[in-house]
N, C-alpha and C positions, 0 to 999 in steps of 0.2 A: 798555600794549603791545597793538596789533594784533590779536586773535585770528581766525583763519581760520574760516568756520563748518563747514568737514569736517577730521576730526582721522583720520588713519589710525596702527592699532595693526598692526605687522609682526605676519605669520606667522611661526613657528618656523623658523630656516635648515633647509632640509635635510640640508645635509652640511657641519660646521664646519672641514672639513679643505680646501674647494672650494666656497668662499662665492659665487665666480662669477655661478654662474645667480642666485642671491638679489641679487644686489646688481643684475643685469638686470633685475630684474622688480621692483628698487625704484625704478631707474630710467625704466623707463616707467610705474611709478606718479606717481613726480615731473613725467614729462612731464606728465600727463592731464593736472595742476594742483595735486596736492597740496602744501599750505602748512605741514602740522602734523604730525611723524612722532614716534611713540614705539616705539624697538627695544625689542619684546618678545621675552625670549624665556628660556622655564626649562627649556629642554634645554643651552643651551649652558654651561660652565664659565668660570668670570671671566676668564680666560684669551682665550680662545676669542670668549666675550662683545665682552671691550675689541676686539681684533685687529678684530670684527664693526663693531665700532662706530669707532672710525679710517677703516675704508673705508666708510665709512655718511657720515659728518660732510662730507666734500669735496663727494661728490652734492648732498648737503641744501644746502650754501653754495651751488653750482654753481646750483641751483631756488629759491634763496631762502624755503628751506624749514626752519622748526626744527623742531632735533632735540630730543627727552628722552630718555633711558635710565631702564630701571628702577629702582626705590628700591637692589637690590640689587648696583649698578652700584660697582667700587672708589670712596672718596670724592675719590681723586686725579682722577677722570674726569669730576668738575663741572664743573670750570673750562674745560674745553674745547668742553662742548656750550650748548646753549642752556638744558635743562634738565631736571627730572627726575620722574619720573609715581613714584606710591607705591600698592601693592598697597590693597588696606583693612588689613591687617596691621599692614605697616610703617606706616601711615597711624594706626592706634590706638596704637600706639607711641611717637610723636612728643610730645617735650614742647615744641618750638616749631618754628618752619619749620625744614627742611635747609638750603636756599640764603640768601643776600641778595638785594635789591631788587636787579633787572635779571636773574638769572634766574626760568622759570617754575618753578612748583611744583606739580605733579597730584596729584591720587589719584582713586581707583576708591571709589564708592560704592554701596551698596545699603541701607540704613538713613538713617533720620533721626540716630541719633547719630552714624554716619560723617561723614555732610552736617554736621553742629555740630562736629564734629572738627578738617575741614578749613575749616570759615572760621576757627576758634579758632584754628589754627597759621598762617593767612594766607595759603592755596592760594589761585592764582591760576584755579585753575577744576578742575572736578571731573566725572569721568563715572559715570551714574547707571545701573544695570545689574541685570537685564537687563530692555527694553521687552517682545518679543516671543519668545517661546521659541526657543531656539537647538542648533544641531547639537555645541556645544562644551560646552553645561550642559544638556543635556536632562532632567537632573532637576532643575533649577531651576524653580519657579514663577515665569512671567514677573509684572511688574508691571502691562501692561496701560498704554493710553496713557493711563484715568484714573490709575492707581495715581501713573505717572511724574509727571504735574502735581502730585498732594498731595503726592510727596515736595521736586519741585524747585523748589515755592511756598515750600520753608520754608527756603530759603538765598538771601543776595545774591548768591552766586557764579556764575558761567555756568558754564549744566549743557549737559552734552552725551547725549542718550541713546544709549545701547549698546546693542544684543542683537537679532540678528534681523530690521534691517533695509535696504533698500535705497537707494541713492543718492535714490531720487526722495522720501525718507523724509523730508526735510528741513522742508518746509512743514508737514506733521501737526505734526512735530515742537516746532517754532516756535508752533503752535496751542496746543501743551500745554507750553509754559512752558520748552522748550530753548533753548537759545541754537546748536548748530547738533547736527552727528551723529557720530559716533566707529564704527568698524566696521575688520574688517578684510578677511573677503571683499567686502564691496560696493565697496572701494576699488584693494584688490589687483589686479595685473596680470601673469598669470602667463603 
């Protein structure tokens, strides 16, 4: 399958009761060009979540854009997206893939045995986090675009770097062993 080389991760809705303006501003994300969305989001309740993600799915068809949901998405709500990103958690968790062949499978990495995790379960691609210090882990020690290449040397999988950087990020990124960029303010469209 296809992969897009910018992967955007939604911001939190702001208001679950008035998804509206969020589904606006996922929409002229989709316009820019975005190919690859994963609805993130751990304020909202499953509930709340799916409702999110039904009005999410038509857009993403409408741009020809896939969708994933997070690992913690009901398991009934597979079959209807394209497919599904996994925390590092849930991703250490796993004794083989969630999906079958035809859907994708993520997860979020920051370790080399993350990265051996998900090629072991048969993730279809992985993002590697975080590159450059960021406003949402600020006490996270970034990796640094050396660091990022000695991790995403040690997997076949297409890495996507995360953390801190900007659209025009892409080329470094490719320099240091990505395969494209994952981010959610650089892509965002508010």
């Amino acid at each position: 399958m296809f992969l897009p080389k910018q992967y955007l991760i939604t911001p939190d809705p702001y208001d679950a009761d008035h998804p509206v303006l969020f589904l606006e501003q996922l929409k002229r994300t989709l316009d820019s060009g975005i190919e690859l969305v994963q609805l993130r989001s751990k304020k909202l309740n499953a509930i709340d979540y799916m409702r999110l993600a039904e009005q999410a799915m038509p857009l993403c068809q409408q741009h020809h854009a896939l969708l994933l949901l997070n690992a913690h998405a009901p398991r009934r709500a597979h079959r209807h997206v394209d497919g599904l990103h996994l925390d590092s958690q849930s991703l250490m968790a796993c004794e083989e893939r969630p999906l079958p062949a035809g859907k994708l499978v993520a997860a979020s990495c920051h370790t080399i045995a993350e990265l051996q995790k998900a090629q072991s379960i048969g993730a279809d691609f992985v993002t590697l986090s975080p590159v450059l210090p960021t406003a949402s882990h600020p006490d996270t020690e970034p990796l640094g675009w050396n660091g990022f290449l000695a991790l995403a040397s040690q997997t076949l999988l297409p890495v996507y770097a995360l953390g801190g950087l900007s659209t025009d990020a892409l080329p470094r990124a490719e320099q240091h062993g990505a395969y494209g960029i994952a981010g959610i303010r650089c892509f965002w469209k508010p």
